[in-house]
NUFIZA-807220 format. One record per residue (C-alpha): x negated, y, z negated; chain. Coordinates in steps of 0.02 Angstrom, whole numbers. Each point is the difference from the previous one (the first is absolute). Example, Ala and Ser with C-alpha at 12.3 -4.5 7.8 and 13.67 -1.06 7.14 Angstrom:
BEGIN
{east: -615, north: -225, up: -390, kolro: A}
{east: -69, north: 172, up: 33, kolro: A}
***
This chain:
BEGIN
{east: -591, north: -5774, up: 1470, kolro: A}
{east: 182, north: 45, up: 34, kolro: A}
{east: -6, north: 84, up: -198, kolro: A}
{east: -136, north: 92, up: 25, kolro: A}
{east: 40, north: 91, up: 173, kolro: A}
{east: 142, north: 53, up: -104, kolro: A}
{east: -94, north: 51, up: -122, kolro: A}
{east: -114, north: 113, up: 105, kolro: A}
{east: 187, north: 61, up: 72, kolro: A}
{east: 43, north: 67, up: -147, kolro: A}
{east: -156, north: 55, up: -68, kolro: A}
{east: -15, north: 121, up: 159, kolro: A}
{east: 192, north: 60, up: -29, kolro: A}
{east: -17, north: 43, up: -150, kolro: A}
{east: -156, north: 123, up: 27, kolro: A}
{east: 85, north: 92, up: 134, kolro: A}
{east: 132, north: 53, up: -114, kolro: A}
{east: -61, north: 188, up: -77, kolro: A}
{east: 16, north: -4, up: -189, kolro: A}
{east: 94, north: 94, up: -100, kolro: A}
{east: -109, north: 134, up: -63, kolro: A}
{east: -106, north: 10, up: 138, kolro: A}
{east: 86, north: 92, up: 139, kolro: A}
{east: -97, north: 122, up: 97, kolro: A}
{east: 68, north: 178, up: -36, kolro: A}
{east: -13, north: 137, up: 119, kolro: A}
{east: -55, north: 146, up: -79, kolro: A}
{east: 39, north: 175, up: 43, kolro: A}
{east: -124, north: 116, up: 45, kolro: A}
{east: -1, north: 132, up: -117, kolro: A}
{east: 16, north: 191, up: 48, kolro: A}
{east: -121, north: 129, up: -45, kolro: A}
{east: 77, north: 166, up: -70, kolro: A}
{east: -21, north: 138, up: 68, kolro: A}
{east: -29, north: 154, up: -80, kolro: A}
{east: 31, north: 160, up: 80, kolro: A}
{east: -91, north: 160, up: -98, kolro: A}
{east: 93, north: 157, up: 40, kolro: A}
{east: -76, north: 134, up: 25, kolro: A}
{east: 36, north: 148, up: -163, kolro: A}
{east: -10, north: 142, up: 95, kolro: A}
{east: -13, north: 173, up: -79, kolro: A}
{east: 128, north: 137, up: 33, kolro: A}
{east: -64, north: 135, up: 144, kolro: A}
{east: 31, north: 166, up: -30, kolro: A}
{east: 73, north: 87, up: 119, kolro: A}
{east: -112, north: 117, up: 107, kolro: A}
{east: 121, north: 160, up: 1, kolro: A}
{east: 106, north: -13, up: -163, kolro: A}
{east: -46, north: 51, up: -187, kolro: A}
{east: 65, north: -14, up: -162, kolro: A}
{east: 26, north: 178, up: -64, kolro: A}
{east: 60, north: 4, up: -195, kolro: A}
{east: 62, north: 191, up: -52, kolro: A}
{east: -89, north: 86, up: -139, kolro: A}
{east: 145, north: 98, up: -22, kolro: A}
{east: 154, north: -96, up: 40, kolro: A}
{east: 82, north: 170, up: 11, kolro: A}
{east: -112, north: 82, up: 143, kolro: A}
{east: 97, north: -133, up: 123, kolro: A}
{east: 35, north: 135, up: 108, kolro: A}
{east: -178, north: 88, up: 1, kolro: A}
{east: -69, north: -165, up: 44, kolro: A}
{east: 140, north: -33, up: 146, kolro: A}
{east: -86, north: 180, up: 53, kolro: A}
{east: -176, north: -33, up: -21, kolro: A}
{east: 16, north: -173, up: 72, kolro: A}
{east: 79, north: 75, up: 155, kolro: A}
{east: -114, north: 132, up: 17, kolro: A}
{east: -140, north: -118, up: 13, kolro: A}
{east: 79, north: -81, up: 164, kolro: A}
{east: 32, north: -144, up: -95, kolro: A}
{east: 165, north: -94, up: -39, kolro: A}
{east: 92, north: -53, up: -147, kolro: A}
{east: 64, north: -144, up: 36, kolro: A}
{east: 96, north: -63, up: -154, kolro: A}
{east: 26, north: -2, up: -170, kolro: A}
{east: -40, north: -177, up: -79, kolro: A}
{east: 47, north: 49, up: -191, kolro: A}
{east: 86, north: 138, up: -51, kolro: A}
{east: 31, north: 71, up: -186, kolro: A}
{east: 28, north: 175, up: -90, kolro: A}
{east: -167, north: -38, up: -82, kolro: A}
{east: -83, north: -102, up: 165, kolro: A}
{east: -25, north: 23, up: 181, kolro: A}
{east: -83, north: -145, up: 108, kolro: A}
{east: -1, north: 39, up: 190, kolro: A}
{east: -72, north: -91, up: 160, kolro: A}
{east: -75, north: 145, up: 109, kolro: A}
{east: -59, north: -29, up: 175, kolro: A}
{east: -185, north: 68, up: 68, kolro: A}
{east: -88, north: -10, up: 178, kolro: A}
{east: -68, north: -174, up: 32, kolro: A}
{east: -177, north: -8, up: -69, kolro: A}
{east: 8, north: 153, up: -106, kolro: A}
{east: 82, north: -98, up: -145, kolro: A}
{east: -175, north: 33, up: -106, kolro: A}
{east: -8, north: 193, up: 60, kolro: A}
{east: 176, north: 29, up: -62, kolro: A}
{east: -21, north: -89, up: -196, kolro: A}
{east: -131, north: 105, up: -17, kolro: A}
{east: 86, north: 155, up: 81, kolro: A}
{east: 158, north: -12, up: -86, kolro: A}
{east: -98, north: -34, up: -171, kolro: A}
{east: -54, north: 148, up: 15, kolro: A}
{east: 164, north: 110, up: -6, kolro: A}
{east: 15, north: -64, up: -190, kolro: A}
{east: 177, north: -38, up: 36, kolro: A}
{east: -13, north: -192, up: -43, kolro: A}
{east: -38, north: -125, up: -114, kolro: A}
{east: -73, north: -142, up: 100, kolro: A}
{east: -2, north: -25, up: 195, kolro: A}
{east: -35, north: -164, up: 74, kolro: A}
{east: 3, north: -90, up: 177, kolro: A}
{east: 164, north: -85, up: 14, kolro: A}
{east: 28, north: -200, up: -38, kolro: A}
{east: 152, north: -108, up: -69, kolro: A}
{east: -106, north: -36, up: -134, kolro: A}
{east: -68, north: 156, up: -67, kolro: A}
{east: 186, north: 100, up: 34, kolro: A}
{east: 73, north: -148, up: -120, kolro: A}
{east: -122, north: 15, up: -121, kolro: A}
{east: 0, north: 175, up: -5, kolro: A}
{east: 186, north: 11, up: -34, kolro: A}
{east: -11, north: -126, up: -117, kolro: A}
{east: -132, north: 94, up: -110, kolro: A}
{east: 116, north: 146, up: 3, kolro: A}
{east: 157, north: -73, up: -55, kolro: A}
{east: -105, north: -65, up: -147, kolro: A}
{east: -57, north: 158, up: -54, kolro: A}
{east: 17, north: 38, up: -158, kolro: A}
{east: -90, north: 180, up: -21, kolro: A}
{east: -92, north: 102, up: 120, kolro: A}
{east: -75, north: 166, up: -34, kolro: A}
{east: -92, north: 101, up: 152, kolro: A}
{east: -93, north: 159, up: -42, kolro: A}
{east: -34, north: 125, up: 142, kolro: A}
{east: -141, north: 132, up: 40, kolro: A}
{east: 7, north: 172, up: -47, kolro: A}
{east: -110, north: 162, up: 36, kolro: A}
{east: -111, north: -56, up: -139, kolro: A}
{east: -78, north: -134, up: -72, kolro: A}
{east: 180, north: -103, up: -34, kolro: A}
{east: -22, north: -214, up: -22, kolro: A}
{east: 64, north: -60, up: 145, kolro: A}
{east: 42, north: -205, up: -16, kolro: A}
{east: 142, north: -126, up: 26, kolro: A}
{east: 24, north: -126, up: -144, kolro: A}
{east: 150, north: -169, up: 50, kolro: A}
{east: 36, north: -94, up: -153, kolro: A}
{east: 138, north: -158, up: 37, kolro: A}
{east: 117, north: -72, up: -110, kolro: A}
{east: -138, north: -130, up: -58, kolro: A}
{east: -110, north: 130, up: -64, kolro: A}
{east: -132, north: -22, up: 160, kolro: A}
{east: -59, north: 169, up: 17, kolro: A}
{east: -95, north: 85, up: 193, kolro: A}
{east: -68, north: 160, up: -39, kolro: A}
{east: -87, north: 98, up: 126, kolro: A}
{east: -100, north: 163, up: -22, kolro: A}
{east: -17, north: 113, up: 139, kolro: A}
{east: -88, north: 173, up: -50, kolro: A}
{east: -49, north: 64, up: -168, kolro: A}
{east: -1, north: -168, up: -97, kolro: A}
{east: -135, north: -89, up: -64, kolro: A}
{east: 24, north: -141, up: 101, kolro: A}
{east: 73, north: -4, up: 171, kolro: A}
{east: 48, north: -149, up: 80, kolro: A}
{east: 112, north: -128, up: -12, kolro: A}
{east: 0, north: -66, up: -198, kolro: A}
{east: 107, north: -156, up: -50, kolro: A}
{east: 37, north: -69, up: -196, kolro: A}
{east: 149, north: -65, up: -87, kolro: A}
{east: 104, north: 89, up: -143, kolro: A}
{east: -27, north: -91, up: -181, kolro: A}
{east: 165, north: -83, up: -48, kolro: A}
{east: 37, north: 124, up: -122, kolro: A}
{east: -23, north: 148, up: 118, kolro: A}
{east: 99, north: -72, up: 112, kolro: A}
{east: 145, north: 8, up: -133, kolro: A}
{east: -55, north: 173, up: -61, kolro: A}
{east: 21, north: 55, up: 180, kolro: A}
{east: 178, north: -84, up: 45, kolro: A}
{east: 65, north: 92, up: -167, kolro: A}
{east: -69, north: 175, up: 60, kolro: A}
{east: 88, north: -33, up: 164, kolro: A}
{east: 179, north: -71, up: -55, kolro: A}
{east: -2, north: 137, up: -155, kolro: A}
{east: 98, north: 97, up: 103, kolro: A}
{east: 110, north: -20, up: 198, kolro: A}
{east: -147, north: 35, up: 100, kolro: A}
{east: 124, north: 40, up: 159, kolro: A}
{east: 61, north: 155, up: -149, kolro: A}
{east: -141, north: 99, up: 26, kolro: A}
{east: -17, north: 119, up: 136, kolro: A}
{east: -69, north: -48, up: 175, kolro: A}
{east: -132, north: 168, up: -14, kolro: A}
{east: -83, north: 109, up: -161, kolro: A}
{east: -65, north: 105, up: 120, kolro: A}
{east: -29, north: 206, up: 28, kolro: A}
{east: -24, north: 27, up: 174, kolro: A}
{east: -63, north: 186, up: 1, kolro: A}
{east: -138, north: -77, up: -102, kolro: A}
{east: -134, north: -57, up: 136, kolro: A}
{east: -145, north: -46, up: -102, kolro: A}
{east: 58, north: -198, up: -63, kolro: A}
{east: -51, north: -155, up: 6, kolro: A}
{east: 177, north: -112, up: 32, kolro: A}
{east: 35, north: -168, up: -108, kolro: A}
{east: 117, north: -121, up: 52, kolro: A}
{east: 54, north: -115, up: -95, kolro: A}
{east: 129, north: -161, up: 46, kolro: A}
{east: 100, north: -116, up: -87, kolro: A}
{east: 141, north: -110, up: 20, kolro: A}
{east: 33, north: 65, up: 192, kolro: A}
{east: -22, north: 181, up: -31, kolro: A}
{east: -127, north: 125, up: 23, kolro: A}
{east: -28, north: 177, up: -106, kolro: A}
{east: -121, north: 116, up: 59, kolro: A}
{east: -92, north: 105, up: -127, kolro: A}
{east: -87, north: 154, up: 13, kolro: A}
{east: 8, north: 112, up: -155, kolro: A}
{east: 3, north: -66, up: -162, kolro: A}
{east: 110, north: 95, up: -108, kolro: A}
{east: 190, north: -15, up: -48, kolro: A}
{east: -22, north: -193, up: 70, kolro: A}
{east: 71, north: -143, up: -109, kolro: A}
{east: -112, north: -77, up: -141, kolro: A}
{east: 36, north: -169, up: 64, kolro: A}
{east: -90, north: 28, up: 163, kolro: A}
{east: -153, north: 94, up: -87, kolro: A}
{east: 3, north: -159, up: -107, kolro: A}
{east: -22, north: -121, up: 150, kolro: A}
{east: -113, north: 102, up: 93, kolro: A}
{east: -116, north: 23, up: -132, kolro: A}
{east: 17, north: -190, up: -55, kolro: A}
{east: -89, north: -20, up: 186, kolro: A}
{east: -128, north: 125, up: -4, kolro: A}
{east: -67, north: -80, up: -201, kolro: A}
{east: -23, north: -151, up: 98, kolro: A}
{east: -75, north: 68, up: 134, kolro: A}
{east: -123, north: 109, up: -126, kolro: A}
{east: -25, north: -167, up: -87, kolro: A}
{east: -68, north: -82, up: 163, kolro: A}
{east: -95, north: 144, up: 51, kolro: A}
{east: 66, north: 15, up: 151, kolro: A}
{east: 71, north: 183, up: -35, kolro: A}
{east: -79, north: 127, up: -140, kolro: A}
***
């Protein structure tokens, strides 16, 4: 009897002990991530400020004038070449809309826009990679009055005003090869050699090209004792043009 209360004993020992292996683990509760979505918010352009880009980077001081004599203020200049002239100009609040149309109208520049970070950067940023821009003006007649942008990749913006074919904004890309045709029309000769104006002012009556490259501007407006090299590039443009059928 004696042995087998002992046994019991130990029998009862025995299970009390946990077993290896079988130790309760506490488990960690596990944390849900959280995922914050930001908000992409788009840039607001400013109620009284425009973009103003200069037909004629060298009317800066006609523009000063006319932009004064509107009551309005130029506020800065954001980019400033020989060839290119990107200001900020201040309006009355709410009349942002009045004034792009208004100031449109004076023919005196080559895009206006309301003001953002993100339009003023991009803006610059398309002019420093201009390769070749050539603006055509009115004239008492029936002159072709466009603006045709062509970068260093060959991406080309025309844009017909009066007298084309097509008016509008037009967009297309150069073939490789007259890409390269182009670049050796341009670099035949120092393009900052030629003269800044072909011109005859006691001649009223014509239509004014301008044509830029490599950060300077030439203004044309008779076309006789001008070089061959810049009849050459000019009328390298207009084939293309007559090719398209934007132009006849």
């Amino acid at each position: 009897m004696k042995y087998l209360l002992y046994s019991f004993l130990a029998l009862g020992i025995s299970c009390g002990i946990p077993k290896k292996g079988s130790e309760t683990k506490l488990t960690e509760p596990i944390e849900k991530e959280t995922i914050i979505k930001e908000e992409v918010t788009k840039p607001i352009a400013s109620q009284n400020e425009l973009i103003v880009v200069l037909k004629n980077a060298k009317s800066i001081d006609d523009v000063k004038s006319l932009i004064k004599n509107s009551g309005l203020t130029w506020s800065k200049m954001a980019y400033e070449t020989d060839a290119s002239k990107i200001a900020i100009v201040e309006v009355p609040e709410g009349k942002r809309d009045f004034w792009i149309d208004k100031l449109q109208e004076s023919g005196e520049f080559r895009l206006i826009d309301a003001n953002t970070d993100e339009k003023l950067t991009n803006i610059i940023s398309e002019e420093k990679n201009n390769l070749l821009r050539i603006t055509k003006t009115q004239c008492f007649g029936d002159c072709p009055v466009y603006t045709v942008s062509i970068d260093k990749e060959g991406n080309v913006v025309y844009n017909g005003v009066e007298y084309v074919l097509v008016k509008g904004i037009q967009k297309f890309t150069l073939s490789e090869k007259q890409l390269q045709e182009l670049n050796k029309k341009l670099t035949k000769k120092d393009f900052k050699s030629f003269k800044d104006a072909y011109n005859n002012p006691r001649i009223p009556d014509l239509s004014s090209t301008y044509i830029v490259h490599d950060g300077k501007q030439i203004l044309i407006r008779l076309w006789k004792d001008i070089p061959d090299e810049l009849i050459d590039i000019h009328e390298y443009i207009d084939g293309i043009l007559l090719d398209k059928k934007f132009i006849e």
